[in-house]
VEXTIVO-922311 format. One record per residue (C-alpha): z, x, y; residue in one letter; residue number from 1. Coordinates in nm, 4 decimals, decimal comma. Each point is the difference from the previous one (the first is absolute). Layout:
N
<node zz="Z" xx="X" yy="Y" residu="A" num="NUM"/>
...
! end
This chain:
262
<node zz="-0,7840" xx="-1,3930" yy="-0,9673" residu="X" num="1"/>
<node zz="0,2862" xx="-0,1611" yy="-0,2122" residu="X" num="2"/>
<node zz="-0,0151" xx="0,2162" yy="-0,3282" residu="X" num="3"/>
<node zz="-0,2966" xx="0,2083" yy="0,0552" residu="X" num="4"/>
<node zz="0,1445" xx="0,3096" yy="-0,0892" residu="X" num="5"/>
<node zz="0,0977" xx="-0,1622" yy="-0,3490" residu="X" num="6"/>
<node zz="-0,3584" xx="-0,1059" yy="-0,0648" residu="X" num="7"/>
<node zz="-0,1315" xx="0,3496" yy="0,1170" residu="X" num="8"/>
<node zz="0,2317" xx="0,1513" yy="-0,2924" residu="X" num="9"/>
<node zz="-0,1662" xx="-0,2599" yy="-0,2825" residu="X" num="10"/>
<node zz="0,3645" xx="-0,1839" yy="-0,0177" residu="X" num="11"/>
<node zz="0,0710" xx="-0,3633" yy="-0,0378" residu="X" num="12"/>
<node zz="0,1511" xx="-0,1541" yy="0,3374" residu="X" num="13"/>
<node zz="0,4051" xx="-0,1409" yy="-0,0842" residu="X" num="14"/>
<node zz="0,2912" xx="-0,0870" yy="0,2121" residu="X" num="15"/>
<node zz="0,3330" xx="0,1358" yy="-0,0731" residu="X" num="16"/>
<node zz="0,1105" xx="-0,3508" yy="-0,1603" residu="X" num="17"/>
<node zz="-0,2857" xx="0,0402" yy="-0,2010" residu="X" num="18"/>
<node zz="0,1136" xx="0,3388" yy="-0,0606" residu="X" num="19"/>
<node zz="0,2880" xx="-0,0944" yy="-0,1487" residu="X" num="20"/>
<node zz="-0,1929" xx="-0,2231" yy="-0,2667" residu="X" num="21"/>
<node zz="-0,1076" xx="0,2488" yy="-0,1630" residu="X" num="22"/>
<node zz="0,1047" xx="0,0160" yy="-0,3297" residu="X" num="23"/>
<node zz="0,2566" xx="0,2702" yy="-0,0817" residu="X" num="24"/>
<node zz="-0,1577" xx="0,3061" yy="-0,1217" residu="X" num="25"/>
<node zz="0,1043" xx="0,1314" yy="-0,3233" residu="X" num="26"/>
<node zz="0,0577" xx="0,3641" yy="-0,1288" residu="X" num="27"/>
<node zz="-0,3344" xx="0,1915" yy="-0,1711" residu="X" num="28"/>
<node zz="0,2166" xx="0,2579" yy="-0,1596" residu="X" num="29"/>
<node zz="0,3797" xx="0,0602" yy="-0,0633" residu="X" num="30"/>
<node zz="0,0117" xx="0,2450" yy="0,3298" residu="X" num="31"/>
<node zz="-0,2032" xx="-0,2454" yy="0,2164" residu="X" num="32"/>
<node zz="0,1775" xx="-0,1776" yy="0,2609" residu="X" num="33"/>
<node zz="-0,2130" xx="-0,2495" yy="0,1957" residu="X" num="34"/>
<node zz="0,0849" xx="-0,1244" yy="0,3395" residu="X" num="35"/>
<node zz="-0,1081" xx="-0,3554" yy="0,1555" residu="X" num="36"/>
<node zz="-0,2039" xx="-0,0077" yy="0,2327" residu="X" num="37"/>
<node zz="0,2216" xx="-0,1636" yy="0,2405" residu="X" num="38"/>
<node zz="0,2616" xx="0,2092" yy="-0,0447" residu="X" num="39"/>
<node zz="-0,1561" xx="0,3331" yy="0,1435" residu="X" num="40"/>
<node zz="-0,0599" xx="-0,2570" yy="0,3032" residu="X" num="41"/>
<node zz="0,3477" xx="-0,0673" yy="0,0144" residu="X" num="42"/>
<node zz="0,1394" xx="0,3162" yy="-0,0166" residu="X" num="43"/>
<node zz="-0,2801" xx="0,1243" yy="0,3095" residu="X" num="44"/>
<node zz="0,1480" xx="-0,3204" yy="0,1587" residu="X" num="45"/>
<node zz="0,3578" xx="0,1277" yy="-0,0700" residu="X" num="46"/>
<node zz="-0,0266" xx="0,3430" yy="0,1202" residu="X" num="47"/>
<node zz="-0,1803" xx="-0,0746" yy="0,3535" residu="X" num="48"/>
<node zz="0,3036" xx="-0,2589" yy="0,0484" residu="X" num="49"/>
<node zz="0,2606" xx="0,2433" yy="-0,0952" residu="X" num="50"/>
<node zz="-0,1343" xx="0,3146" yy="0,1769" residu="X" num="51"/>
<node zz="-0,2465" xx="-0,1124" yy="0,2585" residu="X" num="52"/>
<node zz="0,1424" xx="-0,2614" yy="0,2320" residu="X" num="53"/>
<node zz="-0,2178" xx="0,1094" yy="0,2646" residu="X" num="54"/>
<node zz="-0,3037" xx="-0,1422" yy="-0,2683" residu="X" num="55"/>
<node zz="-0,1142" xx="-0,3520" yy="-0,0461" residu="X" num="56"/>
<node zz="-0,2425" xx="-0,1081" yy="-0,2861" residu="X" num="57"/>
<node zz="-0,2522" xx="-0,1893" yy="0,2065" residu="X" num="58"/>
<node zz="-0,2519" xx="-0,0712" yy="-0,3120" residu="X" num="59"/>
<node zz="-0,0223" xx="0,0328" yy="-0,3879" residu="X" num="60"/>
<node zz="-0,2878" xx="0,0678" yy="-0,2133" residu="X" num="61"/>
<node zz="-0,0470" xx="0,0239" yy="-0,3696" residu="X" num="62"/>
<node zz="-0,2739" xx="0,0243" yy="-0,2406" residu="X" num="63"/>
<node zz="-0,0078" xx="-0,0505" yy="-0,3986" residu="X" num="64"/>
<node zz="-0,2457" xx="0,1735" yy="-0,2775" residu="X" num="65"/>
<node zz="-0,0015" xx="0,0603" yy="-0,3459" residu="X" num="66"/>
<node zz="0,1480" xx="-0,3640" yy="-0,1219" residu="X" num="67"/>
<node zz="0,2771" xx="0,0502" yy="0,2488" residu="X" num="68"/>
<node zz="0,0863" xx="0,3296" yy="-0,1446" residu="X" num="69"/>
<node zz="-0,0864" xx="0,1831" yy="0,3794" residu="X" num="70"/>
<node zz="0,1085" xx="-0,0490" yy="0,2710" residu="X" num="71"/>
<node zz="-0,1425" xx="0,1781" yy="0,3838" residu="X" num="72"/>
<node zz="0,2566" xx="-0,1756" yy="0,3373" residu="X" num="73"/>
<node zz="0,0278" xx="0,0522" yy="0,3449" residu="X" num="74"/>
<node zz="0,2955" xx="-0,0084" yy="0,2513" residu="X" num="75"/>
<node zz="-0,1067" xx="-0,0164" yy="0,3703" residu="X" num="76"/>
<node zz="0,2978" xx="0,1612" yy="0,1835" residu="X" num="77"/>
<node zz="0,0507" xx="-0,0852" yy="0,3830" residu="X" num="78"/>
<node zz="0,2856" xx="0,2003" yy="0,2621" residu="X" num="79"/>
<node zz="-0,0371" xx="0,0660" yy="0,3613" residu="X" num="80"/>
<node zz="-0,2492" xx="0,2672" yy="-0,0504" residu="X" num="81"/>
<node zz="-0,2307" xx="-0,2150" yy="-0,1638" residu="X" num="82"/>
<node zz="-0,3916" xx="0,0263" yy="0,0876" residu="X" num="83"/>
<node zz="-0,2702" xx="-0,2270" yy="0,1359" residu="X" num="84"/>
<node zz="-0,2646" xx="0,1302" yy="-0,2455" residu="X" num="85"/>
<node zz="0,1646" xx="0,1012" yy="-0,3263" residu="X" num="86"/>
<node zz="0,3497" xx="-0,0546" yy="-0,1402" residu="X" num="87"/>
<node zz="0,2426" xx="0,2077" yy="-0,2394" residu="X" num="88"/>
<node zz="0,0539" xx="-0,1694" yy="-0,3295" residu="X" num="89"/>
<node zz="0,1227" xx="0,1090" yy="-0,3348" residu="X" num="90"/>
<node zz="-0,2131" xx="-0,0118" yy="-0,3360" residu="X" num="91"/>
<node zz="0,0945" xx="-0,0457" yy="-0,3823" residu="X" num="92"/>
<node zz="-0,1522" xx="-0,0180" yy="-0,3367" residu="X" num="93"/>
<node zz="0,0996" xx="-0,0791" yy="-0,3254" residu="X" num="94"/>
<node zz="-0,1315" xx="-0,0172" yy="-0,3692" residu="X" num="95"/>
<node zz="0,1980" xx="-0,1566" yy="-0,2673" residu="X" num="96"/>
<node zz="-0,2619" xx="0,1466" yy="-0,2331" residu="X" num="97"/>
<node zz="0,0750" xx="0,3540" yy="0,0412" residu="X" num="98"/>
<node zz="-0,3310" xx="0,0548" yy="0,1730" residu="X" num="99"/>
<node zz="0,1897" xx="0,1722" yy="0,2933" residu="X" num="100"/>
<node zz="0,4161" xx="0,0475" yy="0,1131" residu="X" num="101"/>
<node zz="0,0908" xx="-0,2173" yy="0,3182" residu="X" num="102"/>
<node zz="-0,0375" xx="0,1570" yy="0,3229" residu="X" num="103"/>
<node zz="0,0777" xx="-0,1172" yy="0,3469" residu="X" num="104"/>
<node zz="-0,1659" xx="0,1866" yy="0,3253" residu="X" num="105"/>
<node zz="0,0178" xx="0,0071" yy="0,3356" residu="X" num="106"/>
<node zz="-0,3901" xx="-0,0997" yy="0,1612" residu="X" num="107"/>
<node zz="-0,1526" xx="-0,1619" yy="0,2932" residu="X" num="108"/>
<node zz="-0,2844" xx="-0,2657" yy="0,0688" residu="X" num="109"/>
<node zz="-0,2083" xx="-0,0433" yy="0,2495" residu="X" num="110"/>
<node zz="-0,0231" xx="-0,3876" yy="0,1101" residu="X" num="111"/>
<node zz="-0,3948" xx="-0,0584" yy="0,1472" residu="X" num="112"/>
<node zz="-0,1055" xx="0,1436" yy="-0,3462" residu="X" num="113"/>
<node zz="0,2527" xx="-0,0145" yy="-0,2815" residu="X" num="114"/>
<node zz="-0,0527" xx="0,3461" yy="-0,0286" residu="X" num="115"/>
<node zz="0,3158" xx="0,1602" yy="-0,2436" residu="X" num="116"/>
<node zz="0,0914" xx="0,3223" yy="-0,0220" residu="X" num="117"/>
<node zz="0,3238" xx="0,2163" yy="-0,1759" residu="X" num="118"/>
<node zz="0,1975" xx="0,2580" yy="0,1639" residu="X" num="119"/>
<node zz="-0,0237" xx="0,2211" yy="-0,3188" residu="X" num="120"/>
<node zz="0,3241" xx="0,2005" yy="0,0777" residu="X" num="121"/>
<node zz="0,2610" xx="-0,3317" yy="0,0194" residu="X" num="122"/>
<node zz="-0,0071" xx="-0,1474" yy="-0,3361" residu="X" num="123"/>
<node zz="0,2479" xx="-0,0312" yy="-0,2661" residu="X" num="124"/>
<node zz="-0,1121" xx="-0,0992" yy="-0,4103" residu="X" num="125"/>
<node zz="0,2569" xx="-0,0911" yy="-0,2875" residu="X" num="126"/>
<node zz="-0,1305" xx="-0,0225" yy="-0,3443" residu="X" num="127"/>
<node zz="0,1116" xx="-0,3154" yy="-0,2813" residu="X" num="128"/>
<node zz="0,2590" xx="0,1711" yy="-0,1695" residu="X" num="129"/>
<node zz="0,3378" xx="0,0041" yy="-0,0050" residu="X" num="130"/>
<node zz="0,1407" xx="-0,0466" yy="0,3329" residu="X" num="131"/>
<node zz="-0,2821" xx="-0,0980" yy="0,1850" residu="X" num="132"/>
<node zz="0,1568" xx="-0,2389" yy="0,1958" residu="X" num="133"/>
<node zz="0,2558" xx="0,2038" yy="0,1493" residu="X" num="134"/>
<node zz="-0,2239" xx="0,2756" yy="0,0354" residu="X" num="135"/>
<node zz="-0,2486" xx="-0,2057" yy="0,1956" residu="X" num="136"/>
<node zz="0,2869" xx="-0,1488" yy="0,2440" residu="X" num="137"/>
<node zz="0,1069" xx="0,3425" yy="0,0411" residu="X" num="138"/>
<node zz="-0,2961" xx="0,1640" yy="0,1017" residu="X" num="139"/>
<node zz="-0,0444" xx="-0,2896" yy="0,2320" residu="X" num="140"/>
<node zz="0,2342" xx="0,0477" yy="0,1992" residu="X" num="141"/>
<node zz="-0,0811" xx="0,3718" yy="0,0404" residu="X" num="142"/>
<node zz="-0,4024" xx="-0,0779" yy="0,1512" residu="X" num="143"/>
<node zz="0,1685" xx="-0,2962" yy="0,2130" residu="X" num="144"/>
<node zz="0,2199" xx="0,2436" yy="0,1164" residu="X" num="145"/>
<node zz="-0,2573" xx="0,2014" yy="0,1510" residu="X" num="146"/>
<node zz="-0,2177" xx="-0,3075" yy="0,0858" residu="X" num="147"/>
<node zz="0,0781" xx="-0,0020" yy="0,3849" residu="X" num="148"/>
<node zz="-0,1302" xx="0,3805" yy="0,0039" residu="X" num="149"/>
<node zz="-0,3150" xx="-0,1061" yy="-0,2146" residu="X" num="150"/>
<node zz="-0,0937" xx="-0,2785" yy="0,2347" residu="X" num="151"/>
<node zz="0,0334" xx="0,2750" yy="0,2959" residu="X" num="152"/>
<node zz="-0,2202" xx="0,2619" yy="-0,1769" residu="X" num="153"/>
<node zz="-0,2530" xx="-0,2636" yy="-0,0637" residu="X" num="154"/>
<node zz="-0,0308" xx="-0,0979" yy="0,3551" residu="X" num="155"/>
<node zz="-0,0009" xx="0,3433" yy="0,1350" residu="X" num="156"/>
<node zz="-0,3181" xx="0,0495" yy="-0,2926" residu="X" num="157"/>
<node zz="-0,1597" xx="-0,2815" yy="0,0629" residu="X" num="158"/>
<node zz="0,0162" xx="0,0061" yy="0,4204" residu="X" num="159"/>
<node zz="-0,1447" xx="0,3329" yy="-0,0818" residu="X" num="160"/>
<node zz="-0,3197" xx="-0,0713" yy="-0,1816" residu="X" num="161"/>
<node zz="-0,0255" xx="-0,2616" yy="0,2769" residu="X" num="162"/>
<node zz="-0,0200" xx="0,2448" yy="0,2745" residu="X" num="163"/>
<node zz="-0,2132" xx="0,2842" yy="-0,1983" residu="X" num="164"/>
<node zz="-0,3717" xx="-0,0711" yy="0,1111" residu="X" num="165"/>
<node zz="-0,2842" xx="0,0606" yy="-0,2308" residu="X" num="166"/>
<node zz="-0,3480" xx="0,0512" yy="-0,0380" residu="X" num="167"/>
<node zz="-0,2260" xx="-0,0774" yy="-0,3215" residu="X" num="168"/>
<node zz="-0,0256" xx="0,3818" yy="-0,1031" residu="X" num="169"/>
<node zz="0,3461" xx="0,0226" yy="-0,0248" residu="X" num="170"/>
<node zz="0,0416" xx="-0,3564" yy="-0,1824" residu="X" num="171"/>
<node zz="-0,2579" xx="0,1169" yy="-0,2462" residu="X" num="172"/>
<node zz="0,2300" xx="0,3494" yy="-0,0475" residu="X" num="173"/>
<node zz="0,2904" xx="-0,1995" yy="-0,0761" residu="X" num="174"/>
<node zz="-0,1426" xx="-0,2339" yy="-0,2537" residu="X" num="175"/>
<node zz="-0,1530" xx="0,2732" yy="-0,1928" residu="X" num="176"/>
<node zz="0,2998" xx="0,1951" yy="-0,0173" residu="X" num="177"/>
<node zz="0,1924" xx="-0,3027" yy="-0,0807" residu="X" num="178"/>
<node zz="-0,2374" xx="-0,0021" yy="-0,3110" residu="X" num="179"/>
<node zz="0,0249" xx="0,4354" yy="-0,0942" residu="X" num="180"/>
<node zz="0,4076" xx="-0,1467" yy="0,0647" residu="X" num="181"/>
<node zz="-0,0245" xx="-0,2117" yy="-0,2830" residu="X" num="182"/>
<node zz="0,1329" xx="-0,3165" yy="0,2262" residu="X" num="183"/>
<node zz="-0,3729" xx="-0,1395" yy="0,0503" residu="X" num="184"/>
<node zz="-0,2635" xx="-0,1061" yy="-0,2672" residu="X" num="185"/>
<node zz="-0,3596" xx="0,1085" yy="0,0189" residu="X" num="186"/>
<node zz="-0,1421" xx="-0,3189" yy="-0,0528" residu="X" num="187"/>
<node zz="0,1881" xx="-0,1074" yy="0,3218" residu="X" num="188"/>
<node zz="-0,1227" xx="0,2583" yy="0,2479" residu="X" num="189"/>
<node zz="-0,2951" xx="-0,2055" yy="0,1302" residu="X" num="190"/>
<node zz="0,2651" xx="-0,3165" yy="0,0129" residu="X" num="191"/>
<node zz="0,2973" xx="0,1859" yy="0,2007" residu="X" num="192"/>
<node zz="-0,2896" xx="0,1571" yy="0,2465" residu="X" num="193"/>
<node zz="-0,1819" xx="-0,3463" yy="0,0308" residu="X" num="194"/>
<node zz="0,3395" xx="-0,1713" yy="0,0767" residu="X" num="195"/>
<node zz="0,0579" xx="0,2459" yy="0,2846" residu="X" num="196"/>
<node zz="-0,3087" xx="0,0019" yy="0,1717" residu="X" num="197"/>
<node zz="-0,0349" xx="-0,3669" yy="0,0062" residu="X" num="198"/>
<node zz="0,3592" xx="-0,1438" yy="-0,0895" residu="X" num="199"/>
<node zz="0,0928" xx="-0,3570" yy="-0,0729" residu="X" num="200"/>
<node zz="0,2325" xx="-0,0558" yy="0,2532" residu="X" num="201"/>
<node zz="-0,0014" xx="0,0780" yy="0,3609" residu="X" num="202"/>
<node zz="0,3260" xx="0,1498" yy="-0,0225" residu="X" num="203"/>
<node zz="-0,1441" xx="0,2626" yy="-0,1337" residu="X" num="204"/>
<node zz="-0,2850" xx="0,0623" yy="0,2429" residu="X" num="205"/>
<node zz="0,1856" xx="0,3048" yy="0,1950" residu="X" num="206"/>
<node zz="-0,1009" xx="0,3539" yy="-0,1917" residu="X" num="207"/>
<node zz="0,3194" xx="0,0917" yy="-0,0775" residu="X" num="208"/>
<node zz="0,2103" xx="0,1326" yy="-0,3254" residu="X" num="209"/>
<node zz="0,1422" xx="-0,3479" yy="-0,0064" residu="X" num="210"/>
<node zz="-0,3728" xx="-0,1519" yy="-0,0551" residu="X" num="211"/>
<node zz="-0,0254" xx="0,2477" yy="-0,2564" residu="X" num="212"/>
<node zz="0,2734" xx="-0,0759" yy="-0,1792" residu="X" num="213"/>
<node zz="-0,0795" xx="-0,3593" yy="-0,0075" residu="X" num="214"/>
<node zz="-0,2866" xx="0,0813" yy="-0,0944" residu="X" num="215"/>
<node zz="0,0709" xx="0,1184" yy="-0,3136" residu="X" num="216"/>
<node zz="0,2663" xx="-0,2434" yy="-0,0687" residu="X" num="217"/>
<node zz="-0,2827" xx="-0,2778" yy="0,0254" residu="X" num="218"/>
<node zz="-0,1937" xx="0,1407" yy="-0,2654" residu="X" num="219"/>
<node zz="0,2770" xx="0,0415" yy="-0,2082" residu="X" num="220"/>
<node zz="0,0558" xx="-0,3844" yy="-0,0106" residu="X" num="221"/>
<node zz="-0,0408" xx="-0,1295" yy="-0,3369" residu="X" num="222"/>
<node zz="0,1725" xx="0,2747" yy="-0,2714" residu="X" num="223"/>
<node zz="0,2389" xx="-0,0994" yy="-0,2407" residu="X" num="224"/>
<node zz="0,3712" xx="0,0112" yy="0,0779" residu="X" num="225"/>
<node zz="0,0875" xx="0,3417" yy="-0,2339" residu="X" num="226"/>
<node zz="-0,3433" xx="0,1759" yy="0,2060" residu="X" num="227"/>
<node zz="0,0380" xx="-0,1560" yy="0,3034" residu="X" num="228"/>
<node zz="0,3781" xx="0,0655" yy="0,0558" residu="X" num="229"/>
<node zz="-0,0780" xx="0,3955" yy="-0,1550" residu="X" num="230"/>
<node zz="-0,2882" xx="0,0661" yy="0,1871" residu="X" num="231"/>
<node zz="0,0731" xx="-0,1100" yy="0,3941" residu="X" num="232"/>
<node zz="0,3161" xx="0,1947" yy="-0,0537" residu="X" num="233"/>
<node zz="-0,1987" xx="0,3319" yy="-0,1057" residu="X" num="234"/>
<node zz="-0,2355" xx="-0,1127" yy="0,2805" residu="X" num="235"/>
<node zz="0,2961" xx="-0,0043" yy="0,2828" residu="X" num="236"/>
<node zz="0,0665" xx="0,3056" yy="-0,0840" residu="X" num="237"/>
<node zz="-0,2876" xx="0,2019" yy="-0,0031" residu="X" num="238"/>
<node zz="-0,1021" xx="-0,1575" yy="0,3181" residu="X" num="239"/>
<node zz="0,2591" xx="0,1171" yy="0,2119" residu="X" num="240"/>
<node zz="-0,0588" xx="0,3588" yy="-0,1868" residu="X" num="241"/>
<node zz="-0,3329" xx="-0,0403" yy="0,1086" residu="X" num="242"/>
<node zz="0,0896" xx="-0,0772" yy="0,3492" residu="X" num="243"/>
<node zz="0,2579" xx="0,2943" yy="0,0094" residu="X" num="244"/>
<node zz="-0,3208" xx="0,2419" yy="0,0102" residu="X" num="245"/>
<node zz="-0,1239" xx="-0,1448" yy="0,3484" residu="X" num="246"/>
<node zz="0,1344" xx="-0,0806" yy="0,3014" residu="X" num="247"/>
<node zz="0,1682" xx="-0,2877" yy="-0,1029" residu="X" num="248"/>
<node zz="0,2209" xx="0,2335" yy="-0,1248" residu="X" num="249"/>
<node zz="0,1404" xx="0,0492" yy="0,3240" residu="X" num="250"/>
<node zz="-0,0204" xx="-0,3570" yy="0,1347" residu="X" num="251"/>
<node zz="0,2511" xx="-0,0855" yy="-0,3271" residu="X" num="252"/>
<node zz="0,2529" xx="0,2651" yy="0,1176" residu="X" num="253"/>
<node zz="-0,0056" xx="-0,1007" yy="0,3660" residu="X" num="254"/>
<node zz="0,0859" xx="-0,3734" yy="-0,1416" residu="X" num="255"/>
<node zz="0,3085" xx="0,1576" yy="-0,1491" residu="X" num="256"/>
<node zz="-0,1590" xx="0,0007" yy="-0,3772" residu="X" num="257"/>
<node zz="0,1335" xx="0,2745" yy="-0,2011" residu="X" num="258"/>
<node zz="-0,1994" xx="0,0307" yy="-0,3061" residu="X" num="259"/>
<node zz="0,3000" xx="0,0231" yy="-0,2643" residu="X" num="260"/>
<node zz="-0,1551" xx="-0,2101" yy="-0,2466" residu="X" num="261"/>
<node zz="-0,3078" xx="0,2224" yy="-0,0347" residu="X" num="262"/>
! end
């Protein structure tokens, strides 16, 4: 599944080296300061080196739109804690035609289905004026700082939708509250509710949260970057909002998850 995610986000596949053919980008007004491509890369690269020792970049992604101008990557991160199923990485984009600042975020994916999702409280943005550069490096090392905690919180979340059990009343609650929540669109209620009673992959067979989830995910394959990266990360978090009002509630606190990010 070499590059799917990149293809689900309507990006152009490219390697780093690639990356770094780019043509230079060039100011669009006298306080716009574009940043290569690359070079957010390289400073993610930097920063996981510097801080993270206990973190190994196992695989690199990146995607290209708008003549080059956008750009969507992936960093699959790997430690001792690492999981069978899904695996921590970190996520960036960047326009160099002011459609949107650079931001880098802390996410997951899960392998069987390329499903990719944002953890919409650890992410860090730096806008193309003056000192963006050291602004971005900065804040970098601030999330990476944190990043062994992330990765903890998102197995503690994730083990728990694995253990909550389901039925299909209570799937059909939480997609239609995901959609008064504003993290859902209509026209994807049938989709999301199709995908869970009959899912793609037998992974996903079990009726728990974590089928749900997945579910979701799935038919969210296919946005653009700026929709895709804004819209799983609203999604995240008004699922586990939505799980706080059942009893999955209390399966998340008996993993040791303490809800500060809500």
């Amino acid at each position: 599944m070499e590059n799917s995610i990149m293809s689900q986000c309507g990006t152009i596949n490219i390697d780093y080296v690639d990356l770094k053919r780019l043509p230079l980008p060039e100011a669009m007004s006298p306080t716009h300061i574009p940043v290569p491509h690359f070079k957010v890369a390289d400073y993610i690269r930097s920063s996981i080196k510097r801080r993270l020792g206990a973190f190994s970049i196992t695989n690199e992604q990146y995607g290209i739109s708008h003549e080059g101008n956008r750009c969507f990557g992936l960093m699959s991160l790997k430690n001792r804690d690492s999981q069978d199923d899904y695996e921590v990485v970190h996520a960036f984009r960047n326009s160099n035609d002011m459609a949107f600042s650079a931001k880098v975020g802390t996410g997951s994916r899960v392998f069987v289905s390329d499903n990719f999702a944002m953890s919409s409280e650890n992410e860090i943005g730096a806008k193309h004026t003056s000192n963006v550069n050291k602004n971005l490096v900065k804040k970098l090392y601030s999330l990476n700082a944190c990043l062994i905690a992330q990765g903890d919180e998102l197995h503690i979340k994730y083990r728990a939708y694995k253990q909550f059990e389901m039925n299909d009343k209570m799937a059909d609650h939480f997609i239609m509250e995901s959609v008064r929540q504003g993290a859902l669109q209509k026209t994807k209620i049938d989709l999301v509710y199709a995908e869970w009673k009959d899912p793609k992959y037998e992974e996903f067979k079990p009726r728990t949260g974590w089928s749900l989830f997945n579910a979701h995910m799935e038919i969210n394959k296919g946005s653009t970057i700026k929709s895709k990266y804004n819209a799983l990360r609203i999604y995240i978090r008004h699922l586990i909002q939505l799980f706080a009002t059942t009893i999955l509630y209390k399966t998340l606190l008996s993993c040791g998850f303490t809800f500060k990010s809500l």
